[in-house]
NUVO-78592 format. One record per residue (C-alpha): residue in three letters; y, x, z; residue number from 1. Coordinates in nm, 3 decimals, m for minus. Each point is the difference from the previous one (the first is absolute). Layout:
BEGIN
+------+---------+---------+---------+-----+
: code :       y :       x :       z : pos :
+------+---------+---------+---------+-----+
:  ALA :       Y :       X :       Z : NUM :
...
+------+---------+---------+---------+-----+
***
This chain:
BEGIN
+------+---------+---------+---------+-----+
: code :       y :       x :       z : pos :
+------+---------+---------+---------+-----+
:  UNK :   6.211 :   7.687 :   7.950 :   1 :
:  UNK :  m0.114 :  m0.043 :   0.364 :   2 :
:  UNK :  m0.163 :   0.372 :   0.007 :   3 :
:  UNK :   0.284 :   0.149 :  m0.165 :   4 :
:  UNK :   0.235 :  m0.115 :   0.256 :   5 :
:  UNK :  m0.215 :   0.100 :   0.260 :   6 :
:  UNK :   0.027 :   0.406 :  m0.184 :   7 :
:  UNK :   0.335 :  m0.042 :   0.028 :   8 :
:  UNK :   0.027 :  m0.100 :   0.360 :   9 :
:  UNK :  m0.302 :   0.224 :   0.057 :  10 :
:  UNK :   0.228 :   0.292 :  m0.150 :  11 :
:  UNK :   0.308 :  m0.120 :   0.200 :  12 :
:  UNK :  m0.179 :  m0.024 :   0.365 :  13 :
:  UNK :  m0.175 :   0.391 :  m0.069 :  14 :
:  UNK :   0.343 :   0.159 :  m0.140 :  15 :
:  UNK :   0.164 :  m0.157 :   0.303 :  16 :
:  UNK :  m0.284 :   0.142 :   0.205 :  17 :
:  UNK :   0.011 :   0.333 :  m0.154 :  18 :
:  UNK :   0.397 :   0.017 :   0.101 :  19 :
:  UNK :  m0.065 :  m0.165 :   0.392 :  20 :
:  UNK :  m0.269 :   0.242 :   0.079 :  21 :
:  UNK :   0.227 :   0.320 :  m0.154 :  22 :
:  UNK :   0.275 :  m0.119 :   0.241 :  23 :
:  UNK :  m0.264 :  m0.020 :   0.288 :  24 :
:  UNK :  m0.121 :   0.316 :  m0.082 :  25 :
:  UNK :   0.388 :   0.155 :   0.070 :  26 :
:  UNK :   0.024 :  m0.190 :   0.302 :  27 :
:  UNK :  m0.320 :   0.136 :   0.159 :  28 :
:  UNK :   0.072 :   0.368 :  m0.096 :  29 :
:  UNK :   0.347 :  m0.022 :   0.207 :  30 :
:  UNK :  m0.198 :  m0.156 :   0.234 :  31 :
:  UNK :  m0.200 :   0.293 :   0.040 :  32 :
:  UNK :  m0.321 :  m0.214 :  m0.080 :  33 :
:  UNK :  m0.149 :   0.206 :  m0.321 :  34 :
:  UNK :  m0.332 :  m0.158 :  m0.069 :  35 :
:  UNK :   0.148 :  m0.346 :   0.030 :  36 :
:  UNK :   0.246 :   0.108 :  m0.278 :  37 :
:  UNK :  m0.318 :   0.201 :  m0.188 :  38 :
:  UNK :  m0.170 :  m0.382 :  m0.012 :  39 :
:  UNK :   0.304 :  m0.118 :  m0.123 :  40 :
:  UNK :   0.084 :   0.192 :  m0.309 :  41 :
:  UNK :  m0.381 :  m0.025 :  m0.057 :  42 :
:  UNK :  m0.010 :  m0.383 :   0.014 :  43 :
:  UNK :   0.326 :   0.043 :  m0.182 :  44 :
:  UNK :  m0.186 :   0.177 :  m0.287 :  45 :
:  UNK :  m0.274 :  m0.230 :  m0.015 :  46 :
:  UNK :   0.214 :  m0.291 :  m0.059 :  47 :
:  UNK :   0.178 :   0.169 :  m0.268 :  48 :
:  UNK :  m0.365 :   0.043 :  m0.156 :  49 :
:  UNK :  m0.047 :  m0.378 :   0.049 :  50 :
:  UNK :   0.376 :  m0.098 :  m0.186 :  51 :
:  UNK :  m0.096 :   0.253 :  m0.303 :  52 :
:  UNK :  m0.302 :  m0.150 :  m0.076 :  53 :
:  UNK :   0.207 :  m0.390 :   0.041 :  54 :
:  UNK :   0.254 :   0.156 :  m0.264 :  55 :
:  UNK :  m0.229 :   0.119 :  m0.221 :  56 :
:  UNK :  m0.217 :  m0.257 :  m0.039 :  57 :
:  UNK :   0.327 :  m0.268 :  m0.062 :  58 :
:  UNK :   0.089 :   0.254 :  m0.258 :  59 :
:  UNK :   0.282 :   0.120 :   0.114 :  60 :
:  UNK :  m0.019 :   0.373 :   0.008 :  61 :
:  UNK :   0.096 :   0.094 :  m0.361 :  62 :
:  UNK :   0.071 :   0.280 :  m0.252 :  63 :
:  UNK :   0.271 :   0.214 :   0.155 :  64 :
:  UNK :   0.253 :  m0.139 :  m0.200 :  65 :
:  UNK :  m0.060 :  m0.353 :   0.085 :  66 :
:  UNK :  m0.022 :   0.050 :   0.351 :  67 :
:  UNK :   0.357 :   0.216 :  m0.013 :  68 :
:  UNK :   0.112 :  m0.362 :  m0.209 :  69 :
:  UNK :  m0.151 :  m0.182 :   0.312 :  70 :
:  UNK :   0.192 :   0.249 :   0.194 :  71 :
:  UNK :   0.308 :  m0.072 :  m0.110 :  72 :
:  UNK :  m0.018 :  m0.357 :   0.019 :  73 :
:  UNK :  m0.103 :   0.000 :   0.310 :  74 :
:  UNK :   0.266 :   0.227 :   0.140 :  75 :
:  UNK :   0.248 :  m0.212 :  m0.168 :  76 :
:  UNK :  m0.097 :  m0.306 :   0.160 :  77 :
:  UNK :  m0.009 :   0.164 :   0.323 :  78 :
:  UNK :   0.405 :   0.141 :  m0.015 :  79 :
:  UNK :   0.127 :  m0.302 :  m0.219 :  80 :
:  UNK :  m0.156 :  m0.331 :   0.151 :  81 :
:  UNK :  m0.242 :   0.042 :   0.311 :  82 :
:  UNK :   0.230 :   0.244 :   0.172 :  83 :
:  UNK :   0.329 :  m0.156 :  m0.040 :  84 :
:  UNK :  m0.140 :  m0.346 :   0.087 :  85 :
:  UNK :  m0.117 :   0.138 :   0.343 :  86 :
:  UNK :   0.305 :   0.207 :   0.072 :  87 :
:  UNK :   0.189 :  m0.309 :  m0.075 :  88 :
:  UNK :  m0.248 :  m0.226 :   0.230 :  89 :
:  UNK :   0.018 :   0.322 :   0.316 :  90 :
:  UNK :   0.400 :  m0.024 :  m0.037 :  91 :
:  UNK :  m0.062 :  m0.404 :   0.028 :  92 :
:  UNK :  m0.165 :   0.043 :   0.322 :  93 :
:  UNK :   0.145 :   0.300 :   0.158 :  94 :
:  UNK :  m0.303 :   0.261 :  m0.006 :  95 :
:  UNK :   0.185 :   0.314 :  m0.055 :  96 :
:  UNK :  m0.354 :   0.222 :   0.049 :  97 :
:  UNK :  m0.138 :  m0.193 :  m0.277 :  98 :
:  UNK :   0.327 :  m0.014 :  m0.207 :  99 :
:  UNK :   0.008 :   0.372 :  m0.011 : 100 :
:  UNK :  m0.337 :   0.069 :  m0.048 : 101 :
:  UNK :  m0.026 :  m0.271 :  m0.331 : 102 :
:  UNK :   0.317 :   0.192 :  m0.148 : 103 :
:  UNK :  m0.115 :   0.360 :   0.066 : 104 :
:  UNK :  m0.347 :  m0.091 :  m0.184 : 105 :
:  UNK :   0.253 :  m0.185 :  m0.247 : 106 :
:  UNK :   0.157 :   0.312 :  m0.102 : 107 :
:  UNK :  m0.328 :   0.206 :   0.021 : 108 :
:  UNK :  m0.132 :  m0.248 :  m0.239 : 109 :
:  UNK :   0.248 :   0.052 :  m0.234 : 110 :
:  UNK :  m0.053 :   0.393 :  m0.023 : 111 :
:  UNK :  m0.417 :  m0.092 :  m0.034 : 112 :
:  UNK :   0.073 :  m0.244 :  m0.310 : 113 :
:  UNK :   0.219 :   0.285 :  m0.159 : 114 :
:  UNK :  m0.199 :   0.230 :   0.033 : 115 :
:  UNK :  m0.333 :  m0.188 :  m0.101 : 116 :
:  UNK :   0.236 :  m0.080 :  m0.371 : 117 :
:  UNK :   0.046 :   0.392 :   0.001 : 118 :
:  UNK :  m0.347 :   0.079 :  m0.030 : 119 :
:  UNK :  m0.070 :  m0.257 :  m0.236 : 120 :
:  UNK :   0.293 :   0.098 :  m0.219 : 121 :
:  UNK :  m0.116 :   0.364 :   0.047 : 122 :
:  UNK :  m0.399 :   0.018 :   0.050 : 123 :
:  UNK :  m0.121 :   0.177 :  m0.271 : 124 :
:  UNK :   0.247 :   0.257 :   0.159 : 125 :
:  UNK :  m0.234 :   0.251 :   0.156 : 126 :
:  UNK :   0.266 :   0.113 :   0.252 : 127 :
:  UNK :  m0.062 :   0.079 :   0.371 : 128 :
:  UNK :   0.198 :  m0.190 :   0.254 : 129 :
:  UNK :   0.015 :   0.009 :   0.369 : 130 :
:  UNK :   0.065 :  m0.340 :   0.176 : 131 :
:  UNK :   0.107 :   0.045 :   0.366 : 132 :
:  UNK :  m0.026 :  m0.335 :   0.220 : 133 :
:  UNK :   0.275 :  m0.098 :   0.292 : 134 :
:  UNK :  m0.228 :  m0.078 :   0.268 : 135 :
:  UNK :   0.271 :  m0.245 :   0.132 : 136 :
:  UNK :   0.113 :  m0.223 :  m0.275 : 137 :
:  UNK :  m0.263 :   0.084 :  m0.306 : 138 :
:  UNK :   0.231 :   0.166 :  m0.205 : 139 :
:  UNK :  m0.143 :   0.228 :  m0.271 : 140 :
:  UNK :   0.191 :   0.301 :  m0.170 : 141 :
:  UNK :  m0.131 :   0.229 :  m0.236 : 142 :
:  UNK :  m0.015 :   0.407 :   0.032 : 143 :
:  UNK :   0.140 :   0.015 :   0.337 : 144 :
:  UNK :   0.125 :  m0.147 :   0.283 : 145 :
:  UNK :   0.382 :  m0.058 :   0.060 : 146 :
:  UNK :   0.177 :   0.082 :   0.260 : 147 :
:  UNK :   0.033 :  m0.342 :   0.092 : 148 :
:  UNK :  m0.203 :  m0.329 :  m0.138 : 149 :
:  UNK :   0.255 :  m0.160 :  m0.165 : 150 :
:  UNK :  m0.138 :  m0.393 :   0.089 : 151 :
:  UNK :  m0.042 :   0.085 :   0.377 : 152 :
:  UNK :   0.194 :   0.315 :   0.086 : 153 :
:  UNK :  m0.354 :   0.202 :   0.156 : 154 :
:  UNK :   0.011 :   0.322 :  m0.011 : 155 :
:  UNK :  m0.189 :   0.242 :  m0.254 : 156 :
:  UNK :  m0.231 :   0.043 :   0.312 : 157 :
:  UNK :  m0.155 :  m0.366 :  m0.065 : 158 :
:  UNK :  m0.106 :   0.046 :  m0.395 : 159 :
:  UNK :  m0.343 :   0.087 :  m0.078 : 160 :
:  UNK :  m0.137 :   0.139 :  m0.277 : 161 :
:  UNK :  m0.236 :  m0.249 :  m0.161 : 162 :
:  UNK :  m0.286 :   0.171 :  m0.195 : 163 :
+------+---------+---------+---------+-----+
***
């Protein structure tokens, strides 16, 4: 039991590493400082390497289906029970920042779980879909970008095409 606790944890620390080290990387190309942010997305990359191989060998990574399942689940749990306990628990204590950031990922969440039971309703469908990602809130559409996001209000400027 002891080992597989330590994969998960081992898969929690990297994943959280991965993340960090992206959001370094940002800050040090504003900042002007290019091979800093170079080592980060590197390092970045390398501990993405390091959680894959923790998830696979917990057995976690799936047939398609059963990881859209896991999907779903987890999305779920995310916009019904973690999220709405911590917006209630920011509101408690008065952190607006946080507040608003737990209930735009709230809403975002609920868009990923739908659309993670769409493509397990539909995924012997061989159809072609664009997703394009609000950079502000995590939003996802399909085709094309609206005018507007409609969880955050950003403009059509701040969707990306995911491919």
């Amino acid at each position: 039991m002891s080992t597989e606790k330590n994969l998960k944890e081992a898969f929690a620390g990297e994943s959280q590493a991965n993340r960090k080290y992206l959001a370094f990387a940002k800050k040090a190309d504003e900042e002007g400082y290019s091979t800093v942010a170079k080592l980060f997305r590197a390092t970045a990359e390398a501990e993405t390497i390091h959680a894959h191989a923790h998830l696979r060998i917990l057995g976690e990574i799936k047939s398609t289906r059963e990881n859209l399942r896991s999907a779903v689940d987890g999305e779920t749990y995310e916009f019904t029970k973690m999220y709405p306990d911590f917006i209630e628990e920011a509101e408690k204590e008065g952190h607006k920042q946080a507040q608003k950031s737990f209930e735009l990922a709230n809403e975002a969440e609920k868009v990923h779980g739908d659309l993670f039971k769409k493509a397990l309703e539909n995924i012997d469908q061989k159809d072609n879909m664009e997703f394009f990602l609000c950079e502000v809130c995590g939003n996802i559409v399909l085709n094309s970008p609206p005018d507007k996001c409609s969880i955050c209000g950003a403009p059509a400027s701040k969707f990306r095409k995911i491919d």
